[in-house]
N, C-alpha and C positions, 0 to 999 in steps of 0.2 A: 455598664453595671449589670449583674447576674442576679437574678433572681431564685429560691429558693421555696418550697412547700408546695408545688401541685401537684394534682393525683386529678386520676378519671374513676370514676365509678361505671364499670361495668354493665349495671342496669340489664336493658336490654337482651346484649351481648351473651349476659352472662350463663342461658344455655346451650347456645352454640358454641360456645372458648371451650367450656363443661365436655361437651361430645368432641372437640376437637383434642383436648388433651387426653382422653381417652384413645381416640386412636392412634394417636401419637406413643403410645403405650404397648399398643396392641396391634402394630402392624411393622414389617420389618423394613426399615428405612431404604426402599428401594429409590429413592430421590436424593439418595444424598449425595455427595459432590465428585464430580466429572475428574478428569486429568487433572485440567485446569487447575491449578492451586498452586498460584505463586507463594513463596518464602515470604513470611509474614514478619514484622517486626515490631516491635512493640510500639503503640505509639508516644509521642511525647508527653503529651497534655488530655485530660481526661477534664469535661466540662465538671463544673462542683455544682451546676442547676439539674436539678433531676425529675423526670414528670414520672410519677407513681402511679401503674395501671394495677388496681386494685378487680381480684379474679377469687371467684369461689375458692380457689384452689390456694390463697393466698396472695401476696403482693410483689411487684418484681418495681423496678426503675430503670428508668432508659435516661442515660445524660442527654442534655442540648444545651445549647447556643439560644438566648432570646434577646432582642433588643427591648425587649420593654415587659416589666411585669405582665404578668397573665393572671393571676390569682386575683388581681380586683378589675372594676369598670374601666374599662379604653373605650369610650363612644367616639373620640378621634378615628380609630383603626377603621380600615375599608376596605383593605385588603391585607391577606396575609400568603408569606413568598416561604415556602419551605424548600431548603433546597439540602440535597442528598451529597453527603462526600462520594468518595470514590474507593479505593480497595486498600490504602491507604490510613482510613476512618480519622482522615485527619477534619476532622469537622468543625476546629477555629480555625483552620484554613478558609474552608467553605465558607463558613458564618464571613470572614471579613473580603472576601469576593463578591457576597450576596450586600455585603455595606458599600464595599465601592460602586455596583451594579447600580446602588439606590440613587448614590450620588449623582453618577452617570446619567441619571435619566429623569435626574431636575425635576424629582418630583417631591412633596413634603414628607421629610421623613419621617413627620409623628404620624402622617395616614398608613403605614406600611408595615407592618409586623414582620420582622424576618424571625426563619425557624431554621435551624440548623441540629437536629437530629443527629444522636455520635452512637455506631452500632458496631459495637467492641468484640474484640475474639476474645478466649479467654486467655490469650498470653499477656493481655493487657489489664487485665484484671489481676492477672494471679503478683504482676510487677509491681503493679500502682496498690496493690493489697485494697484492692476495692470492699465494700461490703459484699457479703454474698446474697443481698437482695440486685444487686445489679445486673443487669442481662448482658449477657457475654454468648459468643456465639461458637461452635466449630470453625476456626478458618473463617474462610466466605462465605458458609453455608446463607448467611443475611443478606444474602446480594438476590436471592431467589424469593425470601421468603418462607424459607424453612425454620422450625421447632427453636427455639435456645438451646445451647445446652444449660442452661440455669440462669435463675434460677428454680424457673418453671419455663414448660417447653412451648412459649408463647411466638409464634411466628413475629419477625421485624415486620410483618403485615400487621397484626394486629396492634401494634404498638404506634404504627402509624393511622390506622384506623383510629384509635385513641387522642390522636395530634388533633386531625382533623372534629372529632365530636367534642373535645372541647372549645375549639374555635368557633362550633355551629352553635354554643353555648351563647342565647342573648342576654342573661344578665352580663355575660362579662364583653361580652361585644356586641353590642344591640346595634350597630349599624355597619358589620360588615357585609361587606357584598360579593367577594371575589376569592380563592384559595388557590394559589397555583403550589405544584408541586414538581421543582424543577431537578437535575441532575448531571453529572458530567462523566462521562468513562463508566467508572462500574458503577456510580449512582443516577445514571442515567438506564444502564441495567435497570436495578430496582426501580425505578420509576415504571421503564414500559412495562415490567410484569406488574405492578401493585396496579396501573391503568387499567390494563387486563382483569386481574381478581379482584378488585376492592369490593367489600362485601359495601352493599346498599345501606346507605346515611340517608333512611328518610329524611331525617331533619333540615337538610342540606334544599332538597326542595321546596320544602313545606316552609321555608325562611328567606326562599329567593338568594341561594348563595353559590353561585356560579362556581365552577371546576376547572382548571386547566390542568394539563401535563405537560412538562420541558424536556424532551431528551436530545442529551448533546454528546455525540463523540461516542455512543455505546460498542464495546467489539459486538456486541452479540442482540437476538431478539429473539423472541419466545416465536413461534411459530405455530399457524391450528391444524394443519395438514400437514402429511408426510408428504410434500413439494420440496424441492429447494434448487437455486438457482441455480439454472445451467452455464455453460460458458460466456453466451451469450445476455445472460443477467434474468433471463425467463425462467418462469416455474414448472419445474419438469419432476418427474419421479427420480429419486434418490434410490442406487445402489447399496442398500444396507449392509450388502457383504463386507462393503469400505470401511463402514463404520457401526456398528448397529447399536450403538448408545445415539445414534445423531437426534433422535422425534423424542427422547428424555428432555423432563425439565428440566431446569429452565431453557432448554433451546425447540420442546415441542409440546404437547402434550403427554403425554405418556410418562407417569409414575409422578404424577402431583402429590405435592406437598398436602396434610390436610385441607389448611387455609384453602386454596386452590380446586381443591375438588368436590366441592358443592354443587359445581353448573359441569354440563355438559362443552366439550369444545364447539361447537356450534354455538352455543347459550353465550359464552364468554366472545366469542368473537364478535358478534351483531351485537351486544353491551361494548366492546370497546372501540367498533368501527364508529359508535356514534361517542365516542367522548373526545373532548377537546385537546387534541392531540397536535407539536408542534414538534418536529425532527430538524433536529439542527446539526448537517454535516461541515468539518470544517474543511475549506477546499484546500489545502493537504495534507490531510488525515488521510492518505492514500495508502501508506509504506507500510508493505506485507513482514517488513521484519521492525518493523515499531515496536518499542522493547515491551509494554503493558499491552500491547493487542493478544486477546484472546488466541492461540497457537492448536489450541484442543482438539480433539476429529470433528465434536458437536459444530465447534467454533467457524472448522480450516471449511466446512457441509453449507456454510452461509455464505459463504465469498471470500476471497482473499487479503481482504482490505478492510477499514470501516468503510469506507468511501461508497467501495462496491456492492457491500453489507444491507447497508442504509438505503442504497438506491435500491436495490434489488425486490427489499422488505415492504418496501415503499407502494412498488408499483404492485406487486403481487397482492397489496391490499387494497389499491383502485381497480385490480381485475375481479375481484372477488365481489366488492362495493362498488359499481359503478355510480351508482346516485344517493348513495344513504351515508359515504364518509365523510367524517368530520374532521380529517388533519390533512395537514397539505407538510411535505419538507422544500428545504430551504438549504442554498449552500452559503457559508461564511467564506470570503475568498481571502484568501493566504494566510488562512490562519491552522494551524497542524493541530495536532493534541496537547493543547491549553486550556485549563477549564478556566482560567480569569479572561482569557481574549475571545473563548466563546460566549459565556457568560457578560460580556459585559459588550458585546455585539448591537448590532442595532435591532437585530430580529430579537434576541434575548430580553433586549430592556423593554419590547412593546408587549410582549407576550407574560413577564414579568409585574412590568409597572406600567403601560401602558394600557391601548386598545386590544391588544394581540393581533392587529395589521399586521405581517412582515411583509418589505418589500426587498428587491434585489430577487438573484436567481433564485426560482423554485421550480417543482415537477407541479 
């Protein structure tokens, strides 16, 4: 059953969205999108539940997927699983992946809130004749976290910032405890950057409400340094002559989106080595000609593979953190690029709905 009428109210927020839309205005879209841009097609189904993030500027609506009203008291709920489509934005896919997941993992499924977020281009819009309060993106520019293009230029950052401050909301969940925000392929993308940028939800602490991040399968990763791995899978200096978009976001720092450029690359990085970070490679997700594997110079600058991607991303961030990181990765063994057989894995359902234990191979 779908639920119908929630909105976030701004609050807080509402001078920084303010100055973020302004620059968004006033600076010339140096972050916008790489090679990389597959042929996009319209999606099928477009969720009819909408959360309304209400902003100075007016009001925009992002669709989702929810298993259970949000708009009144769920003192049941204890944790809530938001998990991210893929470039695809088929996101009732998602949502009944993230149902089987729950199944799967034998746990009560009135304690569990799933969230399944749908971040539409505008070719899907203009098809489904959406309202023009609905957010619609360029392409995949929503896969970074860059601007809308309408109906106001509100980053799928902040729209997910909005997910989470009404979940920290205790009248309507006064005893959850847990948020994880999971993802497969290009929503595992989005995941590690929002890890990276998510602008601080005091509330979040101040109410004892624990954080995780899921990334499963991602081509690519944001990067804090112009390093990138050598043949040998080590962090060496990068020939820019090869490429010299490779250190742009979303694959480095350079030419952040507004949302994004608040903190310094240094600042961002000691904020996301300590968040609750899980990598999940599937053991063969290897194949350099995978037909959805990122192909781009930024992409081809990270590794050849996810496989090798993932590893590589991995250890370059326990060289960096030797004592102060908080994610460990993990291989899924013969499982390729599947987001239901990653997702519904044994590391996935602990980190999910569990303890966030994984056992089996990890670095």
């Amino acid at each position: 059953m779908l639920f119908r009428q929630f909105f976030f109210d701004a609050g807080i927020h509402a001078r920084r969205l303010a100055l973020a839309l302004v620059a968004v205005t006033a600076t010339h879209t140096a972050w916008a999108q790489h090679t990389y841009e597959p042929k996009l097609k319209p999606v099928t189904t477009i969720s009819d539940t909408f959360l309304t993030i209400h902003t100075p500027q007016g009001d925009a609506q992002l669709p989702l997927y929810l298993s259970a009203a949000w708009n009144q008291a769920q003192p049941q709920i204890v944790r809530a699983v938001i998990v991210i489509h893929g470039k695809l934005r088929n996101a009732d896919t998602y949502f009944h992946s993230a149902e089987k997941a729950r199944a799967a993992a034998d746990t009560a499924p009135e304690s569990s809130l799933l969230i399944a977020p749908q971040f539409l281009a505008t070719v899907d819009t203009q098809l489904h004749q959406e309202a023009d309060t609905v957010l619609r993106w360029q392409g995949t520019a929503w896969m970074g976290g860059e601007p809308a293009q309408g109906p106001l230029p509100l980053s799928s950052f902040t729209a997910l910032d909005a997910i989470i401050a009404h979940l920290a909301d205790r009248r309507v969940f006064p005893n959850l405890k847990l948020i994880v925000v999971a993802g497969h392929s290009a929503g595992a993308q989005v995941v590690q950057r929002y890890a990276i940028a998510m602008h601080e939800q005091p509330t979040l602490g101040a109410e004892h409400i624990a954080l995780r991040f899921l990334l499963a399968n991602p081509s690519s990763y944001a990067y804090f340094n112009a390093l990138r791995p050598n043949a040998d899978g080590q962090p060496a200096p990068f020939d820019a002559a090869r490429c010299p978009d490779f250190d742009d976001w979303k694959y480095g720092m350079q030419h952040r989106p507004p949302y994004v450029a608040d903190l310094t690359p240094a600042a961002l990085e000691q904020r996301y080595a300590r968040r609750d970070v899980t990598y999940l490679i599937g053991g063969d997700d290897d194949d350099p000609d995978q037909a959805a594997l990122d192909k781009s110079c930024p992409g081809e600058a990270e590794g050849p593979q996810r496989m090798a991607r993932g590893q590589a991303y991995f250890h370059a961030m326990q060289l960096n953190h030797p004592h102060d990181l908080n994610q460990s990765l993990h291989i899924v063994p013969n499982v390729g690029h599947s987001g239901s057989k990653m997702l519904t894995s044994p590391c996935a359902l602990s980190v999910m709905f569990g303890d966030g234990v994984c056992k089996g191979p990890t670095e």
